[in-house]
C-alpha positions as CSV (number, residue, x, y, z in Angstrom):
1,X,8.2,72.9,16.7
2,X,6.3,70.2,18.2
3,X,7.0,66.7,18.6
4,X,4.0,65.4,18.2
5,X,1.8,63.1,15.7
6,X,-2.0,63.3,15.6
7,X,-3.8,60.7,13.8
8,X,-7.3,61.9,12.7
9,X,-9.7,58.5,12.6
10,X,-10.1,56.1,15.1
11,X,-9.7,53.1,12.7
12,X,-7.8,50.1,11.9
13,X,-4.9,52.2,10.5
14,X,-5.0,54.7,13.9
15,X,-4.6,51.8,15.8
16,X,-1.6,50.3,14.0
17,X,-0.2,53.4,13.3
18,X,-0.1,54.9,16.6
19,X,1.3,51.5,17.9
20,X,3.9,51.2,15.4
21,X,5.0,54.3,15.9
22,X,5.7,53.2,19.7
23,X,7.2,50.1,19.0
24,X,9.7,52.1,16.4
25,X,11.2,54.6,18.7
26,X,8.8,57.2,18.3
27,X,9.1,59.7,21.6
28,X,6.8,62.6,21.0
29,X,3.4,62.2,21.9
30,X,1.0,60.3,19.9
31,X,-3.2,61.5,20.0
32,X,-5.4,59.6,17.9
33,X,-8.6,61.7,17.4
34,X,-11.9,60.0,16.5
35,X,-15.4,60.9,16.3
36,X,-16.8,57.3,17.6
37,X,-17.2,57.0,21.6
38,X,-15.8,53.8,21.4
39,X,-11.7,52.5,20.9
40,X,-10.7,51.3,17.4
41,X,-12.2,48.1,16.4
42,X,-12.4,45.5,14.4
43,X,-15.1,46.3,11.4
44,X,-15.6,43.4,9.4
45,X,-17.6,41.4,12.4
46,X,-19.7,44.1,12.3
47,X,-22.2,42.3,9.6
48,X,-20.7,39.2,11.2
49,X,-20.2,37.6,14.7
50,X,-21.6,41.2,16.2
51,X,-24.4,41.7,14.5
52,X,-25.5,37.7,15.3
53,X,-24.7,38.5,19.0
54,X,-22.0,35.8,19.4
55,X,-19.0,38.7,20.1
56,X,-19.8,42.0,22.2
57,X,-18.2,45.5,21.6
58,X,-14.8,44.4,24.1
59,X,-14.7,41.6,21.9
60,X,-14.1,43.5,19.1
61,X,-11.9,45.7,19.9
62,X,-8.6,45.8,18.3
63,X,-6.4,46.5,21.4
64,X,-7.9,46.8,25.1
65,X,-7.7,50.2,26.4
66,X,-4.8,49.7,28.5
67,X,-2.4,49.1,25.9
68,X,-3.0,52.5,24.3
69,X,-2.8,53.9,28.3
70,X,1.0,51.8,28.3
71,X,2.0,53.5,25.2
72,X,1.1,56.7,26.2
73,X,-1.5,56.8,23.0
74,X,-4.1,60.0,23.7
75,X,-7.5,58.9,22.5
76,X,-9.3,61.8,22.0
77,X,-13.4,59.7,21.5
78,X,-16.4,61.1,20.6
79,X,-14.5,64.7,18.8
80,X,-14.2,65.5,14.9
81,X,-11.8,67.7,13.6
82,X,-12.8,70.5,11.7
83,X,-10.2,71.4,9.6
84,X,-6.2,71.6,9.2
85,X,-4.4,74.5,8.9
86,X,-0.8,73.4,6.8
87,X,0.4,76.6,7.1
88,X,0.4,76.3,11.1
89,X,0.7,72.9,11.4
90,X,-2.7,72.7,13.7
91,X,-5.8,71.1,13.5
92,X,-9.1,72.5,15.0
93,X,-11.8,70.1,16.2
94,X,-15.5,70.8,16.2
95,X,-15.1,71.3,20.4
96,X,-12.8,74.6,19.6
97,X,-9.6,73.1,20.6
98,X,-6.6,73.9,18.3
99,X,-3.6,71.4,18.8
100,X,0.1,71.2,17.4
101,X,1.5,68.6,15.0
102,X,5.0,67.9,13.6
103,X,3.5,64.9,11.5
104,X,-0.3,64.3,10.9
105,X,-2.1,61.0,9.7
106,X,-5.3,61.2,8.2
107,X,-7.5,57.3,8.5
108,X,-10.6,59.2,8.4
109,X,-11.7,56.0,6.6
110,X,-14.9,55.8,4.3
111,X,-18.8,56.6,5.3
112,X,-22.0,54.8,3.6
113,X,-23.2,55.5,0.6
114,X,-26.9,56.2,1.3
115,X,-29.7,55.4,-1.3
116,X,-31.7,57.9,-2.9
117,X,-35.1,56.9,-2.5
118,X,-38.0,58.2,-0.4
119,X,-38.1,56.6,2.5
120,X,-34.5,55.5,3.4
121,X,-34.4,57.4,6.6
122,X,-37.7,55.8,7.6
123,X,-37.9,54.3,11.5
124,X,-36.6,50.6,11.1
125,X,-34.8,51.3,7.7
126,X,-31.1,51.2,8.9
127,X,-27.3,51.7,7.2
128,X,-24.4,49.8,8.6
129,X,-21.3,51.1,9.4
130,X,-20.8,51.0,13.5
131,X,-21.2,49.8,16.6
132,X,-24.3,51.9,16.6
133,X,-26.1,51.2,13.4
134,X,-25.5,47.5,14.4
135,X,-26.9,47.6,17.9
136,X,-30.0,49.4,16.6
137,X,-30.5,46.1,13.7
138,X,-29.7,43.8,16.9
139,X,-32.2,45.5,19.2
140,X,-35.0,45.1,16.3
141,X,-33.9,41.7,15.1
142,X,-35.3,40.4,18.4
143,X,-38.8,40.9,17.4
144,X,-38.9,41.1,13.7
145,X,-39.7,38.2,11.5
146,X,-39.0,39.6,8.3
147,X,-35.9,41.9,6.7
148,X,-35.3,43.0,3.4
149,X,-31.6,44.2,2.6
150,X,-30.7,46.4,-0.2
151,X,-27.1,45.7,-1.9
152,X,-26.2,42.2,-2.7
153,X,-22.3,43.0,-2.5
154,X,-20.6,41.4,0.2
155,X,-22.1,43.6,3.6
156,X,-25.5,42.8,2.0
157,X,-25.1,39.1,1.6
158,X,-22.6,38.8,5.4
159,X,-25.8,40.7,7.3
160,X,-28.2,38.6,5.1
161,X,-26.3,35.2,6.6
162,X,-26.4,36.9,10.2
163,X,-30.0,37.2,10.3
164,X,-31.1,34.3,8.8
165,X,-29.2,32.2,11.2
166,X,-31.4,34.7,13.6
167,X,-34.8,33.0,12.2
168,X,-35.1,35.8,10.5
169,X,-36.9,35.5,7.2
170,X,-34.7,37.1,4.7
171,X,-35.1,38.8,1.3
172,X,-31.9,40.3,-0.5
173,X,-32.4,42.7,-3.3
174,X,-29.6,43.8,-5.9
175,X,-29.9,46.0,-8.5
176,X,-27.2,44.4,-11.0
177,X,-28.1,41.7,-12.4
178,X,-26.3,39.8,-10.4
179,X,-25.1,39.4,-7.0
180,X,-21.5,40.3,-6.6
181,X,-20.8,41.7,-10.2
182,X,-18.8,44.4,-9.3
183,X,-16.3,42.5,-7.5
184,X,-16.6,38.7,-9.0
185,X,-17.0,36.2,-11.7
186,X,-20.1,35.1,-12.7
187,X,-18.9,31.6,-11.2
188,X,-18.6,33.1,-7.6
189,X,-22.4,35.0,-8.1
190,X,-24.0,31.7,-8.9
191,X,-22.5,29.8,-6.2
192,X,-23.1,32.7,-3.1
193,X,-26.7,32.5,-4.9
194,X,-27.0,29.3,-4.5
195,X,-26.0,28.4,-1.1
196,X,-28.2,31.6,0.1
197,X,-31.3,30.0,-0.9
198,X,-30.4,26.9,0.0
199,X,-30.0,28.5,3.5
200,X,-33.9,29.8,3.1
201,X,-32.7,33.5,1.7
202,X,-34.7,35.1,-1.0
203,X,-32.4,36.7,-3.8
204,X,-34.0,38.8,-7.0
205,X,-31.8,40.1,-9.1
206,X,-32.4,43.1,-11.4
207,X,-34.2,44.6,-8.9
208,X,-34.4,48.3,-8.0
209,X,-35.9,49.2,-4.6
210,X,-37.8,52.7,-5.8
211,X,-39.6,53.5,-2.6
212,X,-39.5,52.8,1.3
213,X,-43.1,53.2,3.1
214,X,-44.4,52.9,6.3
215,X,-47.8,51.6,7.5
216,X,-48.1,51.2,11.3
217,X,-45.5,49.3,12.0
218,X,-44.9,47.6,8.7
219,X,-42.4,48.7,6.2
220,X,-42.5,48.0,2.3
221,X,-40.0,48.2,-0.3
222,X,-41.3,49.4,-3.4
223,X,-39.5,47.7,-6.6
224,X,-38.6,47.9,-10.5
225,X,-40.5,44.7,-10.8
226,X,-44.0,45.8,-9.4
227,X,-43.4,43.7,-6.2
228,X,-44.0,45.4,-3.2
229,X,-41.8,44.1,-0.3
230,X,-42.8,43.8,3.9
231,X,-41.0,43.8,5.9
232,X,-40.0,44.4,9.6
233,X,-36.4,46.3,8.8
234,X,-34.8,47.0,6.2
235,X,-30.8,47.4,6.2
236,X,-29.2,49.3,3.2
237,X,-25.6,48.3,2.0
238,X,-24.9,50.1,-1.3
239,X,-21.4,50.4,-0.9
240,X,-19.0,53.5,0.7
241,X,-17.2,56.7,-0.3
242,X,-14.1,57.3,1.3
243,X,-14.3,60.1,3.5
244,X,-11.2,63.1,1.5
245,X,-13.5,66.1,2.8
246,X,-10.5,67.4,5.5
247,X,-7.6,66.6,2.8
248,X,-9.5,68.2,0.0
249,X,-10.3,71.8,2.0
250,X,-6.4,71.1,3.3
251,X,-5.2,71.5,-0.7
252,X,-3.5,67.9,-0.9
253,X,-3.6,65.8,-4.1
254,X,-6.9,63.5,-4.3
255,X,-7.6,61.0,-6.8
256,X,-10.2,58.0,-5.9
257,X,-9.5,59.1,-2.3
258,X,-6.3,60.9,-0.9
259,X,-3.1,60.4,-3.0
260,X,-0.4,59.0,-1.6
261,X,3.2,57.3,-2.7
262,X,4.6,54.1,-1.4
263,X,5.7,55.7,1.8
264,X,1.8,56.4,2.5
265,X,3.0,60.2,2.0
266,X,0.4,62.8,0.5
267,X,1.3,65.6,-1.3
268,X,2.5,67.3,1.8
269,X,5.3,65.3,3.2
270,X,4.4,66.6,6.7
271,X,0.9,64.6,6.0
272,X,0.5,60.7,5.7
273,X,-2.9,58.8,4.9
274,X,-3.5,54.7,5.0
275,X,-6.6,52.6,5.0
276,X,-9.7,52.8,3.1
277,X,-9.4,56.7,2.0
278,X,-6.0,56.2,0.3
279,X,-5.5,55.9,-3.3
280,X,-2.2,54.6,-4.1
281,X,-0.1,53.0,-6.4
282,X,0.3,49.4,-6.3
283,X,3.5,48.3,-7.9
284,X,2.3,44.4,-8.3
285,X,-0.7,45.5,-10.4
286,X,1.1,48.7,-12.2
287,X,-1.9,51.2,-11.4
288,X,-3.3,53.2,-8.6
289,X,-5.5,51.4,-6.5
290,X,-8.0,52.3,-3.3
291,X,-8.5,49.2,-1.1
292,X,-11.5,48.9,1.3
293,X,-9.4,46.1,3.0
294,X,-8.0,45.3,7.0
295,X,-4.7,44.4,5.9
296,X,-4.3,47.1,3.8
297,X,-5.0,49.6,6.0
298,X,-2.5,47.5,8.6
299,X,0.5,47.8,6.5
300,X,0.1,51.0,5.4
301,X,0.1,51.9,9.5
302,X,3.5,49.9,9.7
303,X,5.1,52.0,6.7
304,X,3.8,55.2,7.6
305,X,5.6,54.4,11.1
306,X,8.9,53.0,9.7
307,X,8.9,55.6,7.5
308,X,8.6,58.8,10.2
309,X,10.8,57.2,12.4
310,X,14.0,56.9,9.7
311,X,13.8,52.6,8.7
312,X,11.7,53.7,5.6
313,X,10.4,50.2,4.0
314,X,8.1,51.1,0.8
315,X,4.2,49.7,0.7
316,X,4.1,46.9,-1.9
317,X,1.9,44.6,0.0
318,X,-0.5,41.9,-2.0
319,X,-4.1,43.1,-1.4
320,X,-6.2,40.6,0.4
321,X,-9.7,40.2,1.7
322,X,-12.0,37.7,3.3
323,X,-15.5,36.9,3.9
324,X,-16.9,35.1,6.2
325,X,-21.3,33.9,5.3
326,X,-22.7,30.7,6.8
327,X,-20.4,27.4,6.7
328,X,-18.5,29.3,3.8
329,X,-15.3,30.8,4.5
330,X,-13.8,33.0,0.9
331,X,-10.0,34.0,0.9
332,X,-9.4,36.8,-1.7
333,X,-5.5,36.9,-2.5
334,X,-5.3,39.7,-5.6
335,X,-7.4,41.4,-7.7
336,X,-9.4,40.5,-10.2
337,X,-10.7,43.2,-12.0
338,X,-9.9,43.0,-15.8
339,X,-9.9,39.2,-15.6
340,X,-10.9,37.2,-19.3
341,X,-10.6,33.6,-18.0
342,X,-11.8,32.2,-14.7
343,X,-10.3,28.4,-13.9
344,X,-12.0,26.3,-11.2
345,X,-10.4,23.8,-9.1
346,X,-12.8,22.0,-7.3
347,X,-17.2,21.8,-7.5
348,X,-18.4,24.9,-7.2
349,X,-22.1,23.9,-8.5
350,X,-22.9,21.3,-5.8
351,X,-20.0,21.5,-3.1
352,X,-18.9,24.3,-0.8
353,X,-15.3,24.0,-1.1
354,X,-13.7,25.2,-4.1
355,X,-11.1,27.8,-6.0
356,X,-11.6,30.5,-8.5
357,X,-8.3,31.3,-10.6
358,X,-8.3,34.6,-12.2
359,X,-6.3,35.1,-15.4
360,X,-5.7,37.9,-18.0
361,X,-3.9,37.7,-20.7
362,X,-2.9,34.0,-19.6
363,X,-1.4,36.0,-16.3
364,X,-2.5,34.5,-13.3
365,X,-4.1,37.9,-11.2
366,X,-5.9,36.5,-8.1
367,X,-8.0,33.7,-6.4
368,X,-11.1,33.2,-4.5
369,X,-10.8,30.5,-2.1
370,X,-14.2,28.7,-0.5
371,X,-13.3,26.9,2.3
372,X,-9.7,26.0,0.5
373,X,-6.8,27.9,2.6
374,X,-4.4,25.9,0.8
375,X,-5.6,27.0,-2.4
376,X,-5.5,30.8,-0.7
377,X,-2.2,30.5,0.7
378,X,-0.5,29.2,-2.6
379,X,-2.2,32.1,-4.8
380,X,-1.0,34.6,-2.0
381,X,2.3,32.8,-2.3
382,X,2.5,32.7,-6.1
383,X,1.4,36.1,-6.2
384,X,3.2,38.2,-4.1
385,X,6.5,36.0,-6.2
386,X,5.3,37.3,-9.6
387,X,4.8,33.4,-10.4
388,X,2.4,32.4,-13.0
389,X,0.3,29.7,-13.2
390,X,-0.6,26.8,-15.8
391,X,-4.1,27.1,-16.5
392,X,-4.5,23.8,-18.0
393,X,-3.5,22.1,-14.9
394,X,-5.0,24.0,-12.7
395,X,-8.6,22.4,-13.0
396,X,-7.4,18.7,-12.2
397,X,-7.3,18.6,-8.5
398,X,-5.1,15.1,-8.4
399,X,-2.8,17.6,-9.7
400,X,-0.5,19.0,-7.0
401,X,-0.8,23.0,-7.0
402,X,3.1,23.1,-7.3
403,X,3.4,21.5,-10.4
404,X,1.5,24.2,-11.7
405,X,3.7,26.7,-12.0
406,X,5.4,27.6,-15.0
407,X,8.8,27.7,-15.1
408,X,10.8,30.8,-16.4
């Protein structure tokens, strides 16, 4: 049998993964296989610090090439694997190469979701996911004057921020009728509206780009509301679908992406999974969840190592997310889907520094944290403690955050 471990997705799980494994004791060989040219990096700047030209590609990167060289990591760029064969233990990549494993990791990760509409692969109409969607919105950012993004989710309104501070004039449509609704309180829409326009950014709501033309060198997005758009580019963030293609034709278990248990295991033990295509159970919220989330996706590398090399430590890690637009700095610590209260500590309608409490069921669940890392930093604390929260005091801000808890 081999001894090796082959890690199919050169992502934010491949690189931690392959790393721990290293750092644990692991002595077989390690080949992390990915179908980008470039080493595993760092996504979320992507919409951020890369796309407005302040970091380059090496600054991204989330280890320099040499430490994958000192850990004798194989990075196999620029190949896609085709298919795995359980039977055999193999995979096959498209290049005709069939290679050995004793343990396989699948961070294929998740791919865009693209908009059905005529015209959305149009010259100047543009998806972001890489390196390479984003240095094709950089190279045409120079000379444009006017963008139009589709999605008002987070990318959306992260690449909106970017360009504006680029001169760009800006125009975000979003289909919902609000910004943010799938993953916010009403609250948090308002305010990211608000500060958007007050940063010269156009937001309609309710609105549903129909149609993408050309003419000459002029785009225009056609809408529900009989408003025809120009623009210069246009950059589509609708959201993504995690990528369960190569564990679905393999016959393992998929449920909102590939199903795994705490040890990041799928339904082959031989096979693990983490990041962004996982769907797994999360003990602190008692239901499966699938997390499109950096520290997700580096914890489930550290457990999937622990775990193959005999120190097995089960995943029960608080989710967490962040966002960076403008001056404006949000801190996610927990989920709140399913919330029915929203408590805010601090102005929210005039300021830029304040905290959203989530409860249900009088059960603090999560908080979003503008500019507050102490308010962050507590609800992480609180959270991950199973403490819960007086919602009456919460709202006073002479009140220290402490004496909110409630004692058992």
């Amino acid at each position: 049998m081999s001894d090796s471990v082959i890690i199919i997705g050169a992502s934010h799980a491949a690189a931690q993964t392959s790393v721990s494994l290293r750092q644990a004791g692991w002595a077989g060989s390690i080949t992390v296989i990915g179908d980008e040219d470039v080493l595993p990096y760092h996504r979320p700047p992507l919409s951020k610090d890369f796309l407005s030209g302040q970091k380059s590609i090496n600054d991204i990167l989330i280890r320099p090439a040499e430490s994958y060289e000192t850990a004798n990591i194989d990075m196999k760029l620029g190949v896609r694997v085709g298919a795995i064969n359980r039977k055999d233990k193999t995979v096959l990549t498209d290049d005709g190469e069939t290679l050995p494993y004793e343990k396989l990791v699948l961070t294929t990760g998740a791919r865009i979701r693209r908009l059905p509409v005529p015209g959305e692969d149009l010259e100047n109409v543009f998806y972001l996911r890489d390196t390479d969607d984003v240095l094709a919105i950089k190279d045409k950012a120079k000379t444009a004057k006017r963008a139009v993004i589709i999605g008002g989710g987070y990318i959306g309104l992260e690449t909106a921020a970017s360009l504006r501070k680029q001169g760009l004039e800006v125009t975000v449509l979003e289909a919902m009728p609000r910004i943010l609704q799938r993953v916010t309180a009403p609250v948090m829409s308002d305010f990211y509206k608000r500060v958007h326009m007050e940063e010269g950014v156009d937001i309609l709501e309710n609105v549903i780009a129909s149609e993408i033309k050309k003419d000459g060198d002029t785009l225009s997005v056609l809408t529900s509301c009989d408003k025809d758009m120009p623009a210069d580019l246009v950059i589509i963030g609708i959201g993504v679908i995690p990528n369960i293609e190569l564990a679905q034709a393999a016959g393992l278990d998929i449920g909102n992406g590939i199903e795994v248990n705490e040890f990041c295991q799928t339904s082959d033990p031989e096979i693990y999974a983490a990041g962004d295509v996982t769907w797994h159970y999360n003990t602190i919220y008692g239901r499966h969840v699938r997390l499109e989330s950096v520290p997700n996706a580096t914890e489930q590398g550290k457990v999937i190592a622990s775990h193959m090399t005999g120190n097995a430590k089960p995943y029960n890690s608080l989710p967490w997310f962040w966002s960076d637009q403008f001056d404006l700095k949000l801190q996610i610590a927990g989920l709140s889907t399913d919330f029915d209260d929203v408590i805010i500590r601090g102005d929210s309608s005039t300021g830029r520094s304040f905290a959203a409490y989530y409860f249900k069921d009088d059960t603090f669940i999560a908080v979003d944290a503008v500019n507050a890392p102490r308010d962050f930093m507590f609800g992480k604390m609180s959270l991950t403690k199973g403490l819960n929260l007086d919602k009456t005091k919460i709202a006073d801000i002479d009140i220290d955050l402490k004496l909110t808890v409630v004692k058992p």
